[in-house]
Structure formats: structure tokens, C-alpha cells
N, CA, C and O of each residue as an XYZ file, in Angstrom:
588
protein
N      53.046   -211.625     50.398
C      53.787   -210.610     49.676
C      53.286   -210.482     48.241
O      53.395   -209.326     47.830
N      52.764   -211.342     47.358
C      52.395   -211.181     45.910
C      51.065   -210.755     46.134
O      50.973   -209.948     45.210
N      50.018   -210.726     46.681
C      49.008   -210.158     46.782
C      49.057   -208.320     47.238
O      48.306   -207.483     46.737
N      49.954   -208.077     48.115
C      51.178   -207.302     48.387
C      51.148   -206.585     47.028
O      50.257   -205.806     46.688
N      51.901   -206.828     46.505
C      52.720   -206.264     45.011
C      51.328   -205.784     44.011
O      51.049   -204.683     43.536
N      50.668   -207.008     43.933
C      49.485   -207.193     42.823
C      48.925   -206.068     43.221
O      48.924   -205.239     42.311
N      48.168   -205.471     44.778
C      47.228   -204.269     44.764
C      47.944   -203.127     44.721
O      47.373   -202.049     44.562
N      49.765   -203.257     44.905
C      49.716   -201.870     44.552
C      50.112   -202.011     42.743
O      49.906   -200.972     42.115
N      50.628   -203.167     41.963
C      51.264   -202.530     40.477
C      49.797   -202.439     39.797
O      49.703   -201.665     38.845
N      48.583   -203.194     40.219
C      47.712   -202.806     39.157
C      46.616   -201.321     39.313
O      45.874   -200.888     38.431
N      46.771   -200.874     40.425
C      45.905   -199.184     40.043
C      47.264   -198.605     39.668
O      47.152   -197.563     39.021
N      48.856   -199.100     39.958
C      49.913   -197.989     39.534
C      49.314   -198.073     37.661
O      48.550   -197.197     37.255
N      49.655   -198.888     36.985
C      49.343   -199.252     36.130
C      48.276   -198.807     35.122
O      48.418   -198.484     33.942
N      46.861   -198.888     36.097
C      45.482   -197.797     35.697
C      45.455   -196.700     35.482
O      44.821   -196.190     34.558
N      46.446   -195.849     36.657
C      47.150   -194.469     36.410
C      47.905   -194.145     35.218
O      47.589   -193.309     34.371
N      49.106   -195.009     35.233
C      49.728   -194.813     34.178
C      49.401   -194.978     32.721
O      50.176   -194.651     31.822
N      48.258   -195.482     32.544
C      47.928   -195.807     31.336
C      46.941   -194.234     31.135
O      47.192   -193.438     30.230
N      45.819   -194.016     32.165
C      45.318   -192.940     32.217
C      46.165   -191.467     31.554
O      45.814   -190.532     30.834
N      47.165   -191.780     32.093
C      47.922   -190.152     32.091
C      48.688   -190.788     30.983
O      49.461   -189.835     30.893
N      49.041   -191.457     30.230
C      49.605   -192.219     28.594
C      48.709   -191.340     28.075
O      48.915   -190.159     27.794
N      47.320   -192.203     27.914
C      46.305   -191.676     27.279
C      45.593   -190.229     27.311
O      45.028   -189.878     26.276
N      45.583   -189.691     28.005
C      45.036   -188.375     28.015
C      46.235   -187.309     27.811
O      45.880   -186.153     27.579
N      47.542   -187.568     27.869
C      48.185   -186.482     27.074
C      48.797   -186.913     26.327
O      49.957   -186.648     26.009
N      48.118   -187.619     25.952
C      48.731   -187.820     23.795
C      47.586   -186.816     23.296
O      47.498   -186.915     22.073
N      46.814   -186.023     23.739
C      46.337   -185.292     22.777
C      46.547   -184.149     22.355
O      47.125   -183.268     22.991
N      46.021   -184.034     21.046
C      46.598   -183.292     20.174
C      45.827   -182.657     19.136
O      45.013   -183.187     18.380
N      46.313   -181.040     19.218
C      45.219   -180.353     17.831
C      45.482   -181.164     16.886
O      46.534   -181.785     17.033
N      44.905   -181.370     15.988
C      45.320   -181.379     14.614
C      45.733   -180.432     13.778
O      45.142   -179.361     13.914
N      47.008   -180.503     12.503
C      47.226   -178.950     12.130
C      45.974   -179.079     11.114
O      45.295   -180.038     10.748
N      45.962   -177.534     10.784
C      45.379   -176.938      9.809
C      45.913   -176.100      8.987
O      47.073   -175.712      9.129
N      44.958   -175.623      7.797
C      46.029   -174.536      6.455
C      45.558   -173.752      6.932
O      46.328   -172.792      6.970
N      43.899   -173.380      7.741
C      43.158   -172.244      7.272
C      44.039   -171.592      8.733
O      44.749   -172.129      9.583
N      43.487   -169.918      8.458
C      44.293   -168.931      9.254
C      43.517   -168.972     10.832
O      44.066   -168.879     11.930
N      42.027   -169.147     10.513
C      41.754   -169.393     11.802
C      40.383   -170.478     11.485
O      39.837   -170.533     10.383
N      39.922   -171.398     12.811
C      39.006   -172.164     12.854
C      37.994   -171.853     12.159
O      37.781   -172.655     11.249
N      37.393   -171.134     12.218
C      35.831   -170.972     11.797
C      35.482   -169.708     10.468
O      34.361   -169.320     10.138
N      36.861   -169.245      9.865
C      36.663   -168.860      8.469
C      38.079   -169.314      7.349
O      39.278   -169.307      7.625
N      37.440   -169.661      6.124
C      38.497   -170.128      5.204
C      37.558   -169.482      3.784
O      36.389   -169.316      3.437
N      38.808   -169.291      3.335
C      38.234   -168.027      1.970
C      39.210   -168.923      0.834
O      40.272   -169.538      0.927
N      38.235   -168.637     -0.282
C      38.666   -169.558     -1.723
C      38.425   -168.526     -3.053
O      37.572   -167.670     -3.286
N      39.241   -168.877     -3.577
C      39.261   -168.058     -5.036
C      38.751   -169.153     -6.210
O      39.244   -170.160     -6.717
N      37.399   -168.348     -6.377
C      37.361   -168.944     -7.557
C      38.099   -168.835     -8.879
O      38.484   -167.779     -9.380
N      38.287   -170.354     -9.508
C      39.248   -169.930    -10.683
C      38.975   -170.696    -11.832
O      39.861   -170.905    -12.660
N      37.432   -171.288    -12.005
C      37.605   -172.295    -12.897
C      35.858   -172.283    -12.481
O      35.469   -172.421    -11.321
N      34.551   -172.010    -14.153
C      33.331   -172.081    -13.733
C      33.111   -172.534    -15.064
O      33.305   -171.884    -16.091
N      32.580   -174.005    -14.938
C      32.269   -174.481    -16.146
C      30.871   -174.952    -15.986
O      30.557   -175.848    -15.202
N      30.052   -174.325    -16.747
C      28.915   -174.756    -16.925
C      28.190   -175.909    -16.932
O      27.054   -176.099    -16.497
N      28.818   -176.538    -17.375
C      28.203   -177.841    -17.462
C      29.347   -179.207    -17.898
O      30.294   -179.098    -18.677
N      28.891   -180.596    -17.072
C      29.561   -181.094    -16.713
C      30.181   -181.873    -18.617
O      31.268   -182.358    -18.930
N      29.311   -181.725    -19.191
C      29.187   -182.095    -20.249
C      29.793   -181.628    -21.445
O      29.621   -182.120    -22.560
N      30.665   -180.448    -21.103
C      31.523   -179.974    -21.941
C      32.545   -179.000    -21.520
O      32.706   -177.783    -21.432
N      33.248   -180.272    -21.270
C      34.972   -179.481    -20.012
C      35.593   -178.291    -21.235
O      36.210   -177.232    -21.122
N      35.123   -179.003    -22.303
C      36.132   -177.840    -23.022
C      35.279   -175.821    -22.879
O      35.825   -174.853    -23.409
N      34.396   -175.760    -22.337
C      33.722   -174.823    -21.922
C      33.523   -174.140    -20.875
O      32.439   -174.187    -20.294
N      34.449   -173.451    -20.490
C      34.784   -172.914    -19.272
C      35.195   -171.740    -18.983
O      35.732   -171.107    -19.892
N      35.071   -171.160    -17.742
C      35.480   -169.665    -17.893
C      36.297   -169.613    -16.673
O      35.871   -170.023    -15.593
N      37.775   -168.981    -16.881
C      38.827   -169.153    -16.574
C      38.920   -167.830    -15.153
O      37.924   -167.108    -15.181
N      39.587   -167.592    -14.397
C      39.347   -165.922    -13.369
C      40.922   -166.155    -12.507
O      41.370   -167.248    -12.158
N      41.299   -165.376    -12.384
C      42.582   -165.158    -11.504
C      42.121   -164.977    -10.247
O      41.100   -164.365     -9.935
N      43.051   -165.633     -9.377
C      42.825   -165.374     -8.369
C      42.860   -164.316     -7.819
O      43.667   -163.509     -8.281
N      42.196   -163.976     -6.879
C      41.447   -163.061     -6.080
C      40.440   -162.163     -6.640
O      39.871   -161.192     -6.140
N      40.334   -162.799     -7.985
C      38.939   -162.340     -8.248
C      37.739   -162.412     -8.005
O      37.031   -161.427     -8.210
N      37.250   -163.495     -7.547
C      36.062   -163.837     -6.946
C      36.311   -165.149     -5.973
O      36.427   -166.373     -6.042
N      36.318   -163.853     -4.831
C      36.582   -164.708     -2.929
C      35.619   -165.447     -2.534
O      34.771   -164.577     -2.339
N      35.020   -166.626     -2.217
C      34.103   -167.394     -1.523
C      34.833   -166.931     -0.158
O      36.039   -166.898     -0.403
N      34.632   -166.628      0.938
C      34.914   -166.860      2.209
C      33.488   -167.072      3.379
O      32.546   -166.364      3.734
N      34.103   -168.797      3.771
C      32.725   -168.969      4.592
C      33.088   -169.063      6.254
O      34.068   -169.491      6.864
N      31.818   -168.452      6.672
C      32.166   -168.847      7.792
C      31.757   -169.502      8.928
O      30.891   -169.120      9.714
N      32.479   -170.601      8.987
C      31.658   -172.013      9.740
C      30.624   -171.976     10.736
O      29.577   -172.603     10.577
N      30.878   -171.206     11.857
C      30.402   -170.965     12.879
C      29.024   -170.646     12.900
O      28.132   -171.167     13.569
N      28.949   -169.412     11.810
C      27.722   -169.185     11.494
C      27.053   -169.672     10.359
O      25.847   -169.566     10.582
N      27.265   -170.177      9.199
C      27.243   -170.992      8.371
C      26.857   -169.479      7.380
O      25.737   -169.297      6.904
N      27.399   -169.022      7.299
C      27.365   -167.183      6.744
C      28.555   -167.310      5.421
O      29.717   -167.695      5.546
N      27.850   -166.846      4.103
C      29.081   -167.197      3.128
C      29.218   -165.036      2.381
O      28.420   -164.181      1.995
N      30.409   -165.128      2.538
C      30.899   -163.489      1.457
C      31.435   -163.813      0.510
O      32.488   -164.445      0.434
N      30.717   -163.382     -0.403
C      31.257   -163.210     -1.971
C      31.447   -161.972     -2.140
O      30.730   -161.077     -1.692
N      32.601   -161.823     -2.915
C      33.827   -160.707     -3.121
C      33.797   -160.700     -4.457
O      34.428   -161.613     -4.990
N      33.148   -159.795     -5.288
C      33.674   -159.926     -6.858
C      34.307   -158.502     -6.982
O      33.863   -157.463     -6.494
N      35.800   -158.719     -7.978
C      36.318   -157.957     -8.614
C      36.289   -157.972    -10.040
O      36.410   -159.013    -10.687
N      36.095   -156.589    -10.660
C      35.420   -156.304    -12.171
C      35.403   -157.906    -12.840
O      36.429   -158.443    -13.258
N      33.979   -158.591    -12.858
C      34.170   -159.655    -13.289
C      32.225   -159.236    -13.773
O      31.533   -158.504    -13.065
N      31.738   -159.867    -15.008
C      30.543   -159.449    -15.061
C      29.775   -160.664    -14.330
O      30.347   -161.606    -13.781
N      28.656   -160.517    -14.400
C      27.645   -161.371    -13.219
C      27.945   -163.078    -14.523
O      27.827   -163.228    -15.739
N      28.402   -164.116    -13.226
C      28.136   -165.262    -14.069
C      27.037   -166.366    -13.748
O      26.958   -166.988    -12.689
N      26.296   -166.482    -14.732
C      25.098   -167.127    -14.982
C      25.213   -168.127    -13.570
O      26.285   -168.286    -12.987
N      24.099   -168.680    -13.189
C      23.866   -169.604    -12.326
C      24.488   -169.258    -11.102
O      24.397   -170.173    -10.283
N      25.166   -168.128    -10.638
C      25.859   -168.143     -9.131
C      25.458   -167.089     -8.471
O      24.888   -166.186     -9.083
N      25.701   -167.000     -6.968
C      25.152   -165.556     -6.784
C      26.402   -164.069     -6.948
O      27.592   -164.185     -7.241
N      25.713   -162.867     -6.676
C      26.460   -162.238     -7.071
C      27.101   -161.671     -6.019
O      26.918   -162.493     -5.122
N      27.797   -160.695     -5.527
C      28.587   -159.946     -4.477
C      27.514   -159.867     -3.205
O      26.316   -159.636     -3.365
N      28.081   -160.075     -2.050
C      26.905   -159.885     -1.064
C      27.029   -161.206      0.457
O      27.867   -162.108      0.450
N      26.541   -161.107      1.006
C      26.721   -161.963      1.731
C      25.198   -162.384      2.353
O      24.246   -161.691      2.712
N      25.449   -164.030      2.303
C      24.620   -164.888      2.661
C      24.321   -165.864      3.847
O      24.870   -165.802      4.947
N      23.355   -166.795      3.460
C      23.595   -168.137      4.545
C      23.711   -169.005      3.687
O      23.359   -168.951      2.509
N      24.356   -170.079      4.406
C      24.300   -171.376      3.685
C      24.244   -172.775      4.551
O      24.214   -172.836      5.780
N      24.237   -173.820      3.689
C      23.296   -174.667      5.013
C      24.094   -176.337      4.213
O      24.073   -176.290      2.983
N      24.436   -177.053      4.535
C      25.175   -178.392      3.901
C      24.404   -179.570      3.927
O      24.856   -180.380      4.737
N      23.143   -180.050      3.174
C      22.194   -180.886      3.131
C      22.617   -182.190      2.683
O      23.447   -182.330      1.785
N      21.806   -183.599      3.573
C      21.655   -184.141      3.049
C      21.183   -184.596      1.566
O      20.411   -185.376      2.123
N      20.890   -184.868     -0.071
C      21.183   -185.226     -1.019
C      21.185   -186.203     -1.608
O      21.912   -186.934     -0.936
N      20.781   -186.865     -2.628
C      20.854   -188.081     -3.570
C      22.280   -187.570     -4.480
O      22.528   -188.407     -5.348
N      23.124   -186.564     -4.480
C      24.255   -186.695     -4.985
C      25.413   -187.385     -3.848
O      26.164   -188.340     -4.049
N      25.270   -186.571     -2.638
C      26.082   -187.069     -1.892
C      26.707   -188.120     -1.903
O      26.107   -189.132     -2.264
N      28.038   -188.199     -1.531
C      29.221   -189.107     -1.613
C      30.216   -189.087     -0.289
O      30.882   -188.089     -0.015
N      30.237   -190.012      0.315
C      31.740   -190.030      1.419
C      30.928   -188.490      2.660
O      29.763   -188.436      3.053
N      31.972   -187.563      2.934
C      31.600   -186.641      3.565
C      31.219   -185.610      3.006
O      30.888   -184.575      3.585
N      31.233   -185.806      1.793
C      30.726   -184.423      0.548
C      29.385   -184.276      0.518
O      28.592   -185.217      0.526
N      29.039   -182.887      0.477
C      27.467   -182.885      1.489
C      27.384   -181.548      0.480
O      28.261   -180.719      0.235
N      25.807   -181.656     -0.088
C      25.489   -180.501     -0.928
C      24.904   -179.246     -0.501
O      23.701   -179.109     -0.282
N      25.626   -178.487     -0.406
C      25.655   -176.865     -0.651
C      23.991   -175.788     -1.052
O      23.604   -175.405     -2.155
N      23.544   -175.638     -0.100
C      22.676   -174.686     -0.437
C      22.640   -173.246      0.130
O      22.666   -173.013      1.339
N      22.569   -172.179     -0.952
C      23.197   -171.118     -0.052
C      21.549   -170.167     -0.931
O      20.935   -170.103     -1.997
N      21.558   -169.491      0.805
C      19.854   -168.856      0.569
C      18.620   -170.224      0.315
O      17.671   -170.246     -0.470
N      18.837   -170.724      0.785
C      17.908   -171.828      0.022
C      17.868   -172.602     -1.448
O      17.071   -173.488     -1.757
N      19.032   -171.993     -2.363
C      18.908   -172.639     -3.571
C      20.143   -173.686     -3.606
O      21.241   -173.513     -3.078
N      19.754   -174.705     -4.279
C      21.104   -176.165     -4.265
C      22.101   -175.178     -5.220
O      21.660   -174.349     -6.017
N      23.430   -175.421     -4.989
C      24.682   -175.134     -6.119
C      25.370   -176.395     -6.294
O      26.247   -176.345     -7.156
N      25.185   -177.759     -5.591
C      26.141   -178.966     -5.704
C      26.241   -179.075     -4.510
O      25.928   -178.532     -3.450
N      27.130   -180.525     -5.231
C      27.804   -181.361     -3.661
C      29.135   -180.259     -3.381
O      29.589   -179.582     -4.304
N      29.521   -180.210     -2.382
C      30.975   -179.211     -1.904
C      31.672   -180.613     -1.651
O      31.477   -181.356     -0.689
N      32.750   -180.866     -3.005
C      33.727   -182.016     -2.333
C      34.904   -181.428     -1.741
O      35.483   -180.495     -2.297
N      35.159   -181.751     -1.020
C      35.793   -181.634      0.126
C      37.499   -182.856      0.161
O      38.497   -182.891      0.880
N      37.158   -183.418     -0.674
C      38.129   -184.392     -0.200
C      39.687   -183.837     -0.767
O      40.615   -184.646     -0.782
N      39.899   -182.446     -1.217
C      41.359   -182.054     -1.835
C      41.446   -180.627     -0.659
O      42.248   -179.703     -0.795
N      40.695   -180.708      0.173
C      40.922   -179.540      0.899
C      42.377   -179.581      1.567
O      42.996   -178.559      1.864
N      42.804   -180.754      1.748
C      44.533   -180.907      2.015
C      45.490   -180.088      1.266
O      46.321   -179.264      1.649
N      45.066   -180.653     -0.266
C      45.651   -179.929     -1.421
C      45.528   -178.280     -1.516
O      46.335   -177.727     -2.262
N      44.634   -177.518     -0.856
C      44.264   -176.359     -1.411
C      43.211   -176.404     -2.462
O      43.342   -175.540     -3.330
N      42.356   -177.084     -2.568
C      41.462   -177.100     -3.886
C      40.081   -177.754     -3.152
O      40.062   -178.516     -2.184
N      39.070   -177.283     -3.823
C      37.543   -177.185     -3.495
C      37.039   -177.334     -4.408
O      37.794   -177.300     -5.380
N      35.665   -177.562     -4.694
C      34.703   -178.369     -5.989
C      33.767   -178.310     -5.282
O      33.612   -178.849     -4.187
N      32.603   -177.199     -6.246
C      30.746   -177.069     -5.671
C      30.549   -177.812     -6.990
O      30.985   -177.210     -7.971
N      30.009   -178.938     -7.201
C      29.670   -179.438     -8.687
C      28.077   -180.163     -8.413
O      27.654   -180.932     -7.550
N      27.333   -179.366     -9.841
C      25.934   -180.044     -9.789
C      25.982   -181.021    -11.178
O      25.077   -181.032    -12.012
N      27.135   -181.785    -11.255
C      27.305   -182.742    -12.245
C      26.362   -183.755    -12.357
O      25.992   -184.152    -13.462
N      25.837   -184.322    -11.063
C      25.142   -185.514    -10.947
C      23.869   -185.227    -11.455
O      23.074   -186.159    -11.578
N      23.423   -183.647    -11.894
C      22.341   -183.290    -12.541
C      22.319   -182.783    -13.933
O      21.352   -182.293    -14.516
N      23.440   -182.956    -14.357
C      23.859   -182.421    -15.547
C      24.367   -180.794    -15.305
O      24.305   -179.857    -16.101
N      24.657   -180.810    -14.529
C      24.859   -178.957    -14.514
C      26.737   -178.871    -14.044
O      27.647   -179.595    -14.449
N      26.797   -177.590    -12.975
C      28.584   -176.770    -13.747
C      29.464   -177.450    -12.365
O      29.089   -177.639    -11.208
N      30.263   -177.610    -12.776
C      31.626   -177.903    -11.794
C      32.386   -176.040    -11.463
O      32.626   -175.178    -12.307
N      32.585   -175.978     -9.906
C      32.980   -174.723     -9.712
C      34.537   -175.471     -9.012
O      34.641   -176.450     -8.274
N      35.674   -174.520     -9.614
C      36.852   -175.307     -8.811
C      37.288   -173.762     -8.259
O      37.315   -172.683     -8.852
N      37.587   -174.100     -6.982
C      38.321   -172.820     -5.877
C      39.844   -173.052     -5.790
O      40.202   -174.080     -6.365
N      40.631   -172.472     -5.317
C      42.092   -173.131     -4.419
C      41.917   -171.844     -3.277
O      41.129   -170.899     -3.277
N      42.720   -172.131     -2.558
C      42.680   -171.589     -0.909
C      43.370   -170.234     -1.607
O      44.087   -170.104     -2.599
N      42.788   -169.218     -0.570
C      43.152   -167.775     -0.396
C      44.663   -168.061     -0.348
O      45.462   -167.135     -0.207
């Protein structure tokens, strides 16, 4: 009789752990509206890392970053804002997330058309907030918050 018991509780058991495990899963939530595009307002372009007090300030929805993952395709949206030094201007691009000697954690540097703009930190995207910064070269910190 215990040999009995033993072949049937241990495949019951294999099962049950099976079907435990495979429907505990679960999306994860997200902020953005859909998977594969999330759009950012720039609001904060400071030239250089070297003098925070130097910066140029923009309201939101003035100038939209919206990228889109899938294709790695970025739209820039400018409203009456004049062209600012070092970025590109209205238009839409590619962009590509390179390995780097700035790189840090999962923050992976940003090249859009082929030219570097920074590492894209990533780690406040919880918060609503984004950072393209070429600090580690002496150059500008760009801060976004979510559409």
C-alpha cells in the first residue's frame, strides 16, 4: 500500500506544482500608453555638466522626444522654440543604444543617426523622468518627464 500512495502523490504533486508555477504569470504594469512607443518632454538642456547654473528651461510639450522601440525610430516635435545647439532638430530619425566607456548598470548610450548624445539613464523611468547626459565627457545633461 505505501508504494501504492508514493506513485500516485508524487506525479499528483509534479502537476500541481506545474500548474502553481505557470499561472502565476504575470504582465508587468507599465506608465507608457502602449508597448513599443513612449514620448517625453523635454524640459531642462544644460549644456554642460560643469555649470548647472546654465541651463535652458522649456515647458512641456514643447519639445516631444517620442521613441519608438520596435523600430528603434525617434520623432522630434518642436514647438516655436529656436534650434538648440548640440541636438537635432524637428524630424524623425533612427537611433541605436550602444555599448560605451560611459555606461553604467542598464544605462546604455544613445546614438541617434549615428552621432553619440549620452548615456540614456533610465533608472527614474518609474518616476516619469529620463536623462540623455554626455557628462562623462564634459558635455550637457538633457532631463525629459513622461508625456
Amino acid at each position: 500500500m505505501k508504494n501504492t500512495l508514493s506513485s500516485v502523490y508524487i506525479p499528483f504533486m509534479f502537476i500541481a506544482m506545474f500548474l502553481v508555477f505557470t499561472s502565476c504569470e504575470e504582465e508587468l504594469p507599465t506608465n507608457r500608453q502602449n508597448d513599443n512607443e513612449d514620448s517625453w518632454s523635454l524640459v531642462k538642456y544644460q549644456q554642460s555638466a560643469f555649470f548647472p547654473d546654465q541651463f535652458q528651461a522649456f515647458d512641456k510639450d514643447q519639445i516631444v522626444w517620442a521613441f519608438d522601440v520596435d523600430n528603434q525610430s525617434l520623432e522630434i516635435k518642436i514647438e516655436e522654440v529656436d534650434k538648440i545647439e548640440n541636438l537635432p532638430t524637428a524630424g524623425t530619425y533612427q537611433y541605436e543604444l550602444k555599448d560605451h566607456a560611459c555606461n553604467y548598470g542598464d544605462n546604455q548610450y544613445i546614438e541617434i543617426e549615428g552621432r553619440g548624445y549620452g548615456v540614456m539613464i533610465t533608472d527614474n523611468i518609474a518616476n516619469d523622468s529620463l536623462i540623455i547626459t554626455n557628462e562623462c565627457l564634459d558635455g550637457h545633461i538633457i532631463l525629459f518627464i513622461r508625456q
